[in-house]
C-alpha positions as CSV (number, residue, x, y, z in Angstrom):
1,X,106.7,182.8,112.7
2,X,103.2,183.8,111.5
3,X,100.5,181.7,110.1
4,X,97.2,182.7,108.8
5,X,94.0,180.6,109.4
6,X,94.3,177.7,106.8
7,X,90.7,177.2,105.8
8,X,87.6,179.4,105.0
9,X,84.7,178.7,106.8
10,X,82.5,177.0,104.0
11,X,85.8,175.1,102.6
12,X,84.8,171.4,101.4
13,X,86.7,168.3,102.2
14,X,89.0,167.4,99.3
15,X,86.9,165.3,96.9
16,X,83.3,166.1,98.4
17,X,80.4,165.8,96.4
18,X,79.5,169.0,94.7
19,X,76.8,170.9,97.1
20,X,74.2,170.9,94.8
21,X,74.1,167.0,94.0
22,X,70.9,165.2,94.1
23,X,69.1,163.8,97.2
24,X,69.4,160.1,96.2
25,X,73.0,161.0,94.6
26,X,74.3,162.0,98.1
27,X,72.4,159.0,100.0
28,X,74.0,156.2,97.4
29,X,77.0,156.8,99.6
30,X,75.2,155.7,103.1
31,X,73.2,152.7,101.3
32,X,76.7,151.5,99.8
33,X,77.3,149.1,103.4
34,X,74.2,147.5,103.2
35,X,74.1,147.4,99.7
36,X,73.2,143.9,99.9
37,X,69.8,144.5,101.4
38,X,69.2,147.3,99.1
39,X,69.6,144.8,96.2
40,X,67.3,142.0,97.7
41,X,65.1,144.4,98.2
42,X,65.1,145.9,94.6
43,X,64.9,142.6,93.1
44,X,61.5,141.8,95.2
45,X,60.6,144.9,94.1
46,X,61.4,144.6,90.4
47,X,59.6,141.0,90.7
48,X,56.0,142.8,92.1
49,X,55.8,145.6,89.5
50,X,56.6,143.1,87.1
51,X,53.8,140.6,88.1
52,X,51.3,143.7,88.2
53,X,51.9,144.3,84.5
54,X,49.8,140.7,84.0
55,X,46.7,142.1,85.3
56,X,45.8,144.1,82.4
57,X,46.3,141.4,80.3
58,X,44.2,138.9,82.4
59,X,41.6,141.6,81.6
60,X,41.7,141.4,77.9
61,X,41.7,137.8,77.6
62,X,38.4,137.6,80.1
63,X,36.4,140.4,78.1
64,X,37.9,139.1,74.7
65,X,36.3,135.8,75.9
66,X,32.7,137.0,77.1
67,X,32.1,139.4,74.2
68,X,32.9,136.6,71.9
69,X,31.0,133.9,73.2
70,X,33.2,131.3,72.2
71,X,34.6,131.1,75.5
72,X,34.3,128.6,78.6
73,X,33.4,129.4,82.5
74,X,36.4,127.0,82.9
75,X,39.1,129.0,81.3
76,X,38.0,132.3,83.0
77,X,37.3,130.1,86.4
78,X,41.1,129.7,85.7
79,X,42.5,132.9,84.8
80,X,40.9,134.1,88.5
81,X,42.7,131.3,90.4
82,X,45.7,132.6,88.5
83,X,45.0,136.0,89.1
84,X,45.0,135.4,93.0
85,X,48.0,133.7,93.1
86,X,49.5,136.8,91.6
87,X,47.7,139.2,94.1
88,X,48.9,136.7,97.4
89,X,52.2,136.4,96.1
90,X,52.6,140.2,95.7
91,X,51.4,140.8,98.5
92,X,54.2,138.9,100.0
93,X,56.5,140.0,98.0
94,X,55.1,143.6,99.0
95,X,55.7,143.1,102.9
96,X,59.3,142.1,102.4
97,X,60.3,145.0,100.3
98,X,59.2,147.4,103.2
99,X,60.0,145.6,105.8
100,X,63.7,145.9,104.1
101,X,63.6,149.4,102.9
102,X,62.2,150.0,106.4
103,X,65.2,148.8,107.8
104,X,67.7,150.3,105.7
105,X,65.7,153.6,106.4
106,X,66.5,153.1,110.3
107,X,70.1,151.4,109.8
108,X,71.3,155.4,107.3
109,X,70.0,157.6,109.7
110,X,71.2,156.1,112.8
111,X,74.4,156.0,110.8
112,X,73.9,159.4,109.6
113,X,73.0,160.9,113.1
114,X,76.8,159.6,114.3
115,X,78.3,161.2,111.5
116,X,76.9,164.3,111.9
117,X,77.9,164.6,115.6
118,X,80.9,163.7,115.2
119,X,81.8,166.2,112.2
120,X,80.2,168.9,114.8
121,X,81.6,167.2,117.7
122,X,85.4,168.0,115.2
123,X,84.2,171.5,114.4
124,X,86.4,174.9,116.1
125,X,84.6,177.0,118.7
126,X,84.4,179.6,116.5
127,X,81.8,177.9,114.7
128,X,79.6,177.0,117.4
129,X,79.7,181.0,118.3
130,X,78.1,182.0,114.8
131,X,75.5,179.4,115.1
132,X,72.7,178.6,117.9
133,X,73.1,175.2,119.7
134,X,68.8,174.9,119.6
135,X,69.0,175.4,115.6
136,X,72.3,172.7,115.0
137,X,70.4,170.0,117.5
138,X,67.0,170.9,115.8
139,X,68.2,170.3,112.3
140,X,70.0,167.9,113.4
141,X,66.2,166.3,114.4
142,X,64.4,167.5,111.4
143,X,66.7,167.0,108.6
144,X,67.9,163.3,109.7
145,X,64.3,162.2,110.2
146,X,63.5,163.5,106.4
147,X,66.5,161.4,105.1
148,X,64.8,158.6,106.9
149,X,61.8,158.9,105.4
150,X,63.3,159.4,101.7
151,X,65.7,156.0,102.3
152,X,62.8,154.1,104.0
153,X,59.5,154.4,101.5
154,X,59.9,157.3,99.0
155,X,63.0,156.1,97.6
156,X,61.4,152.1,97.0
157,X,58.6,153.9,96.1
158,X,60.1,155.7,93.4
159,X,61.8,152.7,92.3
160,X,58.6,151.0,92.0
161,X,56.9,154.1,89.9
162,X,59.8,153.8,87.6
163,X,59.3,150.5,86.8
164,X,55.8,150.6,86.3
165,X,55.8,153.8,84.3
166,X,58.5,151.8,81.9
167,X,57.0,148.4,82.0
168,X,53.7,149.8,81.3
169,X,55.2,151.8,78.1
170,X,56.4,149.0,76.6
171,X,52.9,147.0,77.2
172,X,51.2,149.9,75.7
173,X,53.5,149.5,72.3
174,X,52.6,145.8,72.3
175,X,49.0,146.6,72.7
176,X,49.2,149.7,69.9
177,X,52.3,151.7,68.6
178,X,50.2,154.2,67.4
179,X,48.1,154.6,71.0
180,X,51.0,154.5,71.9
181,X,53.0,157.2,70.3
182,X,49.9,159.6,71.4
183,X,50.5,159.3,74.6
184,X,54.2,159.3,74.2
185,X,53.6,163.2,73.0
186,X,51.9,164.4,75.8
187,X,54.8,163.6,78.1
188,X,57.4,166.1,77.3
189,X,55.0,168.9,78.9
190,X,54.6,166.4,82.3
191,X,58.3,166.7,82.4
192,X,58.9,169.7,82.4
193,X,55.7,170.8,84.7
194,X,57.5,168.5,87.1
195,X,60.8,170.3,87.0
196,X,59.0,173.8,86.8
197,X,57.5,172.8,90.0
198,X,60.4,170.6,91.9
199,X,62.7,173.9,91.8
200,X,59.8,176.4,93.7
201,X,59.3,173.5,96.2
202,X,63.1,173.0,96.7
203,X,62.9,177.0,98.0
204,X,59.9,177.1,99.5
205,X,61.0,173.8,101.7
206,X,64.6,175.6,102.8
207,X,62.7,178.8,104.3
208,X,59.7,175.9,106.0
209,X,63.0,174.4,108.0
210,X,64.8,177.4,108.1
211,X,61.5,178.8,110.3
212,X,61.4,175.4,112.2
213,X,65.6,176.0,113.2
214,X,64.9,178.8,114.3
215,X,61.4,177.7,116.6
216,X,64.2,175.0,117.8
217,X,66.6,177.7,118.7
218,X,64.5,179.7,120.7
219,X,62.7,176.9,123.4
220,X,66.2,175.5,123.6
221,X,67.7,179.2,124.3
222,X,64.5,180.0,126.7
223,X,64.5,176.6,129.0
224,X,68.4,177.1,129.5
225,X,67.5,180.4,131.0
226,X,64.7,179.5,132.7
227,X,65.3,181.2,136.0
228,X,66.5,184.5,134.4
229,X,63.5,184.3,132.0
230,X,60.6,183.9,135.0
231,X,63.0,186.1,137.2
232,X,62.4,189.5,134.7
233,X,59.2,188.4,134.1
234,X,59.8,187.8,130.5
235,X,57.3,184.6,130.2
236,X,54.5,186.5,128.3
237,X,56.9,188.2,126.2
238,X,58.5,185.0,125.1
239,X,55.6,183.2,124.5
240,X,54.8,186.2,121.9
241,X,58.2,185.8,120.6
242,X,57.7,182.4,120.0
243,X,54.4,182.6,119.0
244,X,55.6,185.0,115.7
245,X,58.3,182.5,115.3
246,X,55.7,179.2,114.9
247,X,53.2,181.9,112.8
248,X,56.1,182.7,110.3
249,X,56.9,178.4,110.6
250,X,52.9,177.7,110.1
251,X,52.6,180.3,106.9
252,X,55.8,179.2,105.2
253,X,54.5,175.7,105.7
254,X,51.0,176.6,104.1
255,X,53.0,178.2,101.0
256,X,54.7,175.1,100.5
257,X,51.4,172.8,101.0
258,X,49.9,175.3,98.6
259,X,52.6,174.8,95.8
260,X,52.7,171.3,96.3
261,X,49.1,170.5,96.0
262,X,49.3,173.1,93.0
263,X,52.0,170.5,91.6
264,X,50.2,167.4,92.4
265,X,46.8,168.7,91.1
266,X,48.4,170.0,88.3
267,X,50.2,166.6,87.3
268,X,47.1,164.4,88.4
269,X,45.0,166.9,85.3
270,X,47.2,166.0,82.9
271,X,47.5,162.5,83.8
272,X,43.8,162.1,83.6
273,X,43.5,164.2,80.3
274,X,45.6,161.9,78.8
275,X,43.9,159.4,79.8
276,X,40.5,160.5,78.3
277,X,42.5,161.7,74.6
278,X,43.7,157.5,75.1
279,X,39.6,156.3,75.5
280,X,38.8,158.4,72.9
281,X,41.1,157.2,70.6
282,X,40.7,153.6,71.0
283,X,37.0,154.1,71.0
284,X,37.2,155.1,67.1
285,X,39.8,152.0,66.5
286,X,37.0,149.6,68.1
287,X,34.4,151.2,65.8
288,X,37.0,150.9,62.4
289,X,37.3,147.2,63.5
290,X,41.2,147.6,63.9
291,X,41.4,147.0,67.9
292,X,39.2,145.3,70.5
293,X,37.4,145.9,73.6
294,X,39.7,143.5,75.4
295,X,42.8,144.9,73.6
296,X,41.0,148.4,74.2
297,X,40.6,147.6,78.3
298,X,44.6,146.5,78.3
299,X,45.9,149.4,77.1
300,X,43.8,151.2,79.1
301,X,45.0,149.7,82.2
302,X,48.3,150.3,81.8
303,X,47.5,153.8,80.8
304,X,46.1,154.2,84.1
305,X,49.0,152.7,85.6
306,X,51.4,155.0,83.7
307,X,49.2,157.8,84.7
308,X,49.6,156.7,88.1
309,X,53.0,156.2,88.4
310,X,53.6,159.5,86.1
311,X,51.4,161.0,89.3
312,X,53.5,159.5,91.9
313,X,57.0,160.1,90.5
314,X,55.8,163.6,90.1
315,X,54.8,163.9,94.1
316,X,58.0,161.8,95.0
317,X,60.1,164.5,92.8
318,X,58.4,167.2,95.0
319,X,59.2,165.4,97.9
320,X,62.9,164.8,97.0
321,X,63.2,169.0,96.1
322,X,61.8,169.5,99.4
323,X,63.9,166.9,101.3
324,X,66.8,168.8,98.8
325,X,66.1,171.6,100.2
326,X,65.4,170.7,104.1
327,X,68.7,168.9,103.9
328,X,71.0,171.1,102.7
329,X,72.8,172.1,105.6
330,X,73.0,168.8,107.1
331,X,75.5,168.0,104.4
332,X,77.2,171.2,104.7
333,X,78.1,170.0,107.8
334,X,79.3,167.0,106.7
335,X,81.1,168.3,104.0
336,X,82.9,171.0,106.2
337,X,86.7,170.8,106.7
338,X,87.2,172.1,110.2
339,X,89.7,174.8,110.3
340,X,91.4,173.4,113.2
341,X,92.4,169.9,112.6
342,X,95.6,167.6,113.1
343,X,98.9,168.7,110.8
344,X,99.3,166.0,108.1
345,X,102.5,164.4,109.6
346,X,102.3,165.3,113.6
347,X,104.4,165.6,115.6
348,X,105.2,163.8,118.8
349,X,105.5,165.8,122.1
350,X,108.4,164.8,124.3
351,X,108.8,163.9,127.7
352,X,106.1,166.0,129.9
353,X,107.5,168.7,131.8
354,X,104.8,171.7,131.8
355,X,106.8,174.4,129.4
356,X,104.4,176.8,128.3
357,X,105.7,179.7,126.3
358,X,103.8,182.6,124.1
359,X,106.0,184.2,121.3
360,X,104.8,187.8,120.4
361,X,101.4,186.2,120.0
362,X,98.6,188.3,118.6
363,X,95.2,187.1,118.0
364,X,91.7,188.7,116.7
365,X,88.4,186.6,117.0
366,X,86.6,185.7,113.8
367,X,83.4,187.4,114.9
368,X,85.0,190.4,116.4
369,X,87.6,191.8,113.7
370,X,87.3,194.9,114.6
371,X,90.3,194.6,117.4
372,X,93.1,192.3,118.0
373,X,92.2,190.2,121.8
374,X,95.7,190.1,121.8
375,X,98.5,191.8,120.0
376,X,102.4,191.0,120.6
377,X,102.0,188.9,123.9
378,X,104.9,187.0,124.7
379,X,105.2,185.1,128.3
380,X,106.6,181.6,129.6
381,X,106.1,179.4,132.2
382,X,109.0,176.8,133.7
383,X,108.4,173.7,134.7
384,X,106.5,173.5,138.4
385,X,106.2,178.0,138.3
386,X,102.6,179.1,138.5
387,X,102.1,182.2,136.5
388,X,99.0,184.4,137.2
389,X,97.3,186.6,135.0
390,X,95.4,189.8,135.7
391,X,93.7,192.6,134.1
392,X,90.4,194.4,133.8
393,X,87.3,192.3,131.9
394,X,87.7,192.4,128.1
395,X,91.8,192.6,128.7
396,X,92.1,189.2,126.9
397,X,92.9,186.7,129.9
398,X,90.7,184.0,128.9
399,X,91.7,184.3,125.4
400,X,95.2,182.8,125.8
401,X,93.9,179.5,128.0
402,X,91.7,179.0,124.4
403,X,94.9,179.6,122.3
404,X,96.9,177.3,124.5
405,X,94.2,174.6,124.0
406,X,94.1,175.6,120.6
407,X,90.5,176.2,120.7
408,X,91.5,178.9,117.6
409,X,94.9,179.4,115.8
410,X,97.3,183.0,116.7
411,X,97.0,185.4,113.5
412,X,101.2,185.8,114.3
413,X,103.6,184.6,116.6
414,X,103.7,181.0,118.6
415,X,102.1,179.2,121.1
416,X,104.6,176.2,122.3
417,X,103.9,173.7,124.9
418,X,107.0,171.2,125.9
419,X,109.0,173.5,123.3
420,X,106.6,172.4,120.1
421,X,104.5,174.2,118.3
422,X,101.0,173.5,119.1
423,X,100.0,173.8,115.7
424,X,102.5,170.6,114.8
425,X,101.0,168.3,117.3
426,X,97.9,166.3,117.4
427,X,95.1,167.7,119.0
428,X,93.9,164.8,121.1
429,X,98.1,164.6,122.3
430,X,98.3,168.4,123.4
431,X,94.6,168.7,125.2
432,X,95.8,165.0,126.5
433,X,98.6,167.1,128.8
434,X,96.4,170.1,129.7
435,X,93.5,170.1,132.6
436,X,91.2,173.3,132.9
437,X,89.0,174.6,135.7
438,X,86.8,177.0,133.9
439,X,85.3,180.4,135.5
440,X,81.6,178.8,135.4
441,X,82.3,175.2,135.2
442,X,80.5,172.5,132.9
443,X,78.9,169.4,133.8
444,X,77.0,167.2,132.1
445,X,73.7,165.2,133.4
446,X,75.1,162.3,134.7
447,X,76.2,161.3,138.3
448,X,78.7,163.1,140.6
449,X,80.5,159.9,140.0
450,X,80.3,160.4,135.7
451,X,81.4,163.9,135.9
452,X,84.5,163.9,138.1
453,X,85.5,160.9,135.9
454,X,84.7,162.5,132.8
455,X,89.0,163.7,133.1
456,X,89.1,159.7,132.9
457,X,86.6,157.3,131.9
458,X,88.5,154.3,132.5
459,X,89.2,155.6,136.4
460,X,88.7,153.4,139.3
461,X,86.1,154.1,142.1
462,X,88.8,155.0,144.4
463,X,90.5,157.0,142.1
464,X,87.3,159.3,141.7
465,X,86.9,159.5,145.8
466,X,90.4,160.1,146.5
467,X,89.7,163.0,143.5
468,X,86.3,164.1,145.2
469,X,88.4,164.1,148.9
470,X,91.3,166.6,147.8
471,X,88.8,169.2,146.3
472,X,86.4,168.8,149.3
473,X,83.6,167.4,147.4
474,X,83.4,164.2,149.1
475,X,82.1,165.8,152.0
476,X,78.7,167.0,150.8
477,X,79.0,164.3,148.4
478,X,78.5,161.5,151.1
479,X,75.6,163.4,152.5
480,X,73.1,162.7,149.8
481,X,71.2,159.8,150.0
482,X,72.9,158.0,146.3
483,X,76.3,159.2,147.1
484,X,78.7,159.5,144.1
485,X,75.5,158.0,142.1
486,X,73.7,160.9,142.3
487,X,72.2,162.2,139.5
488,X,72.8,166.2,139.4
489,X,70.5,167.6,136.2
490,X,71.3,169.5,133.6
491,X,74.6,171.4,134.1
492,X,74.3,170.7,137.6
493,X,71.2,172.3,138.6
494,X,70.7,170.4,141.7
495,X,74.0,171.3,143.2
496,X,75.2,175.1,144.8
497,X,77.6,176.8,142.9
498,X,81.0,175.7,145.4
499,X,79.5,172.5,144.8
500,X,79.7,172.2,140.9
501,X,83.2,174.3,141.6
502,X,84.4,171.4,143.6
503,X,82.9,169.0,141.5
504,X,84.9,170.3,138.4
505,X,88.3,170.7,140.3
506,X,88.3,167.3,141.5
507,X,88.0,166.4,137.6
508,X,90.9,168.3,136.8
509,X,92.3,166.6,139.8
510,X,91.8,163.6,138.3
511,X,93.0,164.5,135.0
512,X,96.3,164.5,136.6
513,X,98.3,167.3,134.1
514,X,102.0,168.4,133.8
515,X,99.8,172.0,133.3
516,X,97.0,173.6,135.0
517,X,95.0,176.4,133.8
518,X,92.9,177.9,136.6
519,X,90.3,179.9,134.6
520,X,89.1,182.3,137.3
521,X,88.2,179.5,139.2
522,X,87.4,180.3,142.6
523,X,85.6,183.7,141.6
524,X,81.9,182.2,141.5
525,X,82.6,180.8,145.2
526,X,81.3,182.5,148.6
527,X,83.9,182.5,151.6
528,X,83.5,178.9,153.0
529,X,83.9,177.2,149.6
530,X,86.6,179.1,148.5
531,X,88.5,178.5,151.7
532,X,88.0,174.4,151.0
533,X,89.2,173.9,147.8
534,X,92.3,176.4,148.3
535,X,94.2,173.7,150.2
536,X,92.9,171.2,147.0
537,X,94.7,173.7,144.6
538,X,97.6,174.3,146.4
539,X,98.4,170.3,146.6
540,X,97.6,170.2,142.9
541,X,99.2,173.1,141.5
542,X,102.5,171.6,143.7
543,X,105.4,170.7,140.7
544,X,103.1,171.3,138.7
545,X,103.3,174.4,136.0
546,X,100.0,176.8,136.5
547,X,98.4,179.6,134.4
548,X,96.1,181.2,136.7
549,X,93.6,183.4,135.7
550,X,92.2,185.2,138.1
551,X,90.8,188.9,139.4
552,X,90.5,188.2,143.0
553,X,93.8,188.9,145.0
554,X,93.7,185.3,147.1
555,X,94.3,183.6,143.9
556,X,96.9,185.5,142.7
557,X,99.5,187.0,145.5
558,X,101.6,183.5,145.7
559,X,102.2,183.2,141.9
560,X,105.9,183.5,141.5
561,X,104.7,186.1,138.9
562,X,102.1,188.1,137.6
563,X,101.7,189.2,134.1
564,X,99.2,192.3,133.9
565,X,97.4,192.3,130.5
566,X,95.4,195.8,129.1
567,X,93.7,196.0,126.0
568,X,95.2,192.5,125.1
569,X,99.0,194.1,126.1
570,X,101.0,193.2,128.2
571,X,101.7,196.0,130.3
572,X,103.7,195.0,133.7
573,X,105.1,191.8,135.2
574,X,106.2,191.1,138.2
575,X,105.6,189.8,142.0
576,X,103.0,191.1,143.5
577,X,104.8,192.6,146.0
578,X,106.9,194.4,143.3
579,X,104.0,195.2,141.3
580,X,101.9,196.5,144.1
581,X,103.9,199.3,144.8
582,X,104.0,200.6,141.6
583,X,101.3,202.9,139.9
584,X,100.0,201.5,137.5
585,X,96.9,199.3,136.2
586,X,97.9,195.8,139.2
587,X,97.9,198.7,141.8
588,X,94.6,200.4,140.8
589,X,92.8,196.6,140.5
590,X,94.1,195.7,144.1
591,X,92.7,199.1,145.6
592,X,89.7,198.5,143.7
593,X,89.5,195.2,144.9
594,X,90.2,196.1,148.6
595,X,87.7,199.0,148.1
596,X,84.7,196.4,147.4
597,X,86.1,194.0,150.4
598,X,85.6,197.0,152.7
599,X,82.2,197.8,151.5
């Protein structure tokens, strides 16, 4: 039974937001469980940029008073006190309301950041082979600390600009419709400066983080390869390389500083024009006796603080295009159905017996179309048999441990573990049954202790010796000065290559699977280690079903059968003393093989 791939690689989840929603549209969402906080905090802000609004009018009354003469030192003695109460009580208020949006700054992206690992942590391998791990982890970084920064001051901040900018216009029609209407005109053209800008800044910002992924990419790429890097004596020539890269980062951030000062200059000019055209205006009111200096000094002031908040909304609205822009493919990510995921109603797998069966299975990688990996490969393996499979590099052996893990779907045919479809169980239930031992195997840069139980976090102590004994990794184990508490580096740096072989079989030891897969996994060892962890294998692989994958002859010559794959075909089966005396493609790798031994 064929089946195609069931999702394109930029599907959405059902009901996402549209991709090209707003910033603050798509953070509503992540504010929505503290939404309680948010509102406290809105209120304490809607409270201060109300109780800014009486300034101006504190103003009037005072120079009102002084011009007239009428007035008394008392009643301006007690507008003052008034006036400091407001500024203490603002100030208060002004502490809380960051200290909250503060908080619900830190409290979405530490939220966000698990989401985002997660969805990648869900997403196929394929996806992880078009794109570099230093540019996910460094947008990752990036793009989660400019969400922070939007939720935590620039978003309270805007808040506070609207308010201002609308309290302040209805002020200004108490203090003079007509004033008022003036500067009502001039508005239209702020607007759409803002959005004229806000759409070059939300470009300009991609290609600044696009630049920065890429910075991210390459030290990430370099430090993993250190040792090949220094041995070829490429230092100098990376260090040029990434020298271009930070020179393309630092001029695409200089266009973008450009633009946006162009913006901000642009909107501060016509925020102080307007300004002037208002004290001009008034000035001939005062002189036709129609409006006062007090009344004059009011409207003012909240002219100024439109102009101000006009100036602010209009660098916040640069900011949010640029956050638009620098966040765009964190959401994709989130957005992104994987196109591997559990079937809508799974199905259960019965009792565990180690069936493994490939039906006329062919297979092309998504980044490699050009030729099938595999095309029409059908084997099985009984219960307890162990199965080896040979052929020359490129043949396509590694590919069917990935499709039996369902790392990737078959193009045609069936992959059937236990007798069910491995596209009808759940994923965390078939890998649950599986162990692999991989040609160059992965650790992580923890203990020796953390990594062997890695098969099995909730494993005793004993359970992870008795592991480490029967893959002969207790031995050297014991000789270093933490024992099982050791802590080995990054993938294992501080460990030989038998040792992080041992290390990762007594994991899979652990693990404790109805079926093995053996991913070439003795060929990075010398003599002495390969010797040790035989016996290891051969206790483990003991009732149990194996798919060995292998080109050395050690590992292969007591499988109760070889399957021979060439140019993703299978081309012989056999034993291998039956397949040995034939002429074909085993005979010519053993001879090969023996060749090399001799030399």
């Amino acid at each position: 039974m064929a089946r195609g791939r069931r999702r394109d690689d930029d599907e959405q989840a059902p009901g996402a937001p549209p991709r090209r929603l707003g910033v603050l549209a798509r953070l509503l969402p992540l504010l929505r469980p503290h939404r309680g906080r948010f509102a406290l905090a809105t209120l304490l802000l809607l409270i201060g940029s109300a109780m800014t609004l009486v300034y101006p009018q504190a103003a009037q009354r005072a120079i009102d008073a002084g011009l007239s003469g009428g007035g008394s030192t008392v009643q301006l003695d007690q507008m003052a006190a008034v006036v400091v109460v407001v500024f203490v009580v603002n100030a208060a208020l002004t502490w809380a309301r960051h200290y909250l949006m503060s908080w619900l700054g830190e409290r979405v992206v530490a939220d966000l950041r698990s989401r985002v690992y997660e969805r990648l942590l869900a997403q196929p391998l394929a996806y992880f082979h078009e794109r570099p791990s230093g540019e996910l982890t460094g947008r990752l970084a990036a793009d989660v600390t400019t969400i922070q920064s939007i939720v935590g001051s620039e978003l309270s901040m805007t808040l506070r600009e609207l308010v201002t900018l609308l309290g302040g216009i209805g002020m200004m029609l108490v203090q003079s419709w007509s004033l008022t209407a003036a500067m009502l005109v001039i508005l239209p053209p702020l607007i759409a400066t803002g959005f004229f800008f806000g759409k070059k800044i939300r470009k300009r910002s991609g290609e600044v983080q696009d630049r920065l992924a890429e910075t991210s990419a390459q030290v990430q790429e370099t430090t993993a390869a250190i040792a090949t890097v220094q041995a070829f004596r490429r230092e100098v020539r990376e260090v040029a390389r990434y020298g271009s890269r930070v020179e393309d980062f630092f001029i695409a951030a200089t266009k973008l500083a450009s633009l946006r000062g162009g913006f901000i200059a642009t909107m501060s000019l016509l925020g102080w024009l307007s300004t002037a055209a208002m004290l001009w205006l008034g000035a001939r009111q005062i002189v036709a006796g129609t409006m006062t200096a007090g009344e004059l000094t009011a409207f003012l002031l909240y002219t100024t603080m439109v102009a101000f908040a006009l100036g602010g909304l209009a660098n916040l609205w640069g900011s949010l295009q640029a956050a638009a822009g620098a966040t765009q493919r964190l959401f994709d990510i989130l957005d992104r159905v994987p196109e591997l995921k559990d079937p809508a109603s799974p199905k259960p797998l019965p009792a565990p017996e180690g069936r493994l069966q490939l039906q006329d299975v062919t297979f092309t990688y998504p980044t490699r179309k050009e030729a099938p990996a595999l095309s029409h490969v059908s084997l099985h393996i009984d219960p307890g048999e162990t199965v080896a499979v040979v052929g020359r590099s490129g043949a396509g052996k590694s590919t069917l441990a990935s499709l039996v893990y369902r790392f990737f779907d078959v193009d045609d045919g069936r992959v059937l573990v236990d007798g069910v479809d491995v596209r009808d169980v759940a994923l965390r239930d078939l890998r649950g049954r599986l162990a692999i031992v991989h040609q160059e195997p992965v650790l992580f840069s923890g203990t020796i202790h953390d990594n062997i139980a890695w098969a099995r976090p909730d494993a005793s102590r004993d359970d992870v010796v008795a592991a480490a004994k029967r893959a002969h990794a207790h031995e050297f184990t014991a000789g270093f000065a933490q024992g099982y508490d050791t802590v080995i580096g990054e993938r294992g740096v501080k460990l030989s290559g038998g040792q992080r072989q041992r290390i990762a079989i007594a994991r899979a030891l652990l693990a404790d699977p109805r079926l093995l897969i053996l991913d070439e996994a003795t060929s990075s060892l010398d003599g002495e280690s390969e010797a040790l962890v035989h016996d290891a294998l051969a206790t483990l692989m003991k009732g149990r079903s194996t798919l060995v994958i292998a080109h050395r002859l050690s590992t292969v010559k007591d499988a109760h059968r070889i399957v021979v794959l060439d140019h993703g075909r299978v081309v012989d089966s056999g034993t291998h003393d039956a397949l040995v005396k034939k002429d074909g493609v085993y005979r010519t790798l053993v001879e090969h093989q023996l060749v090399l031994a001799a030399e």
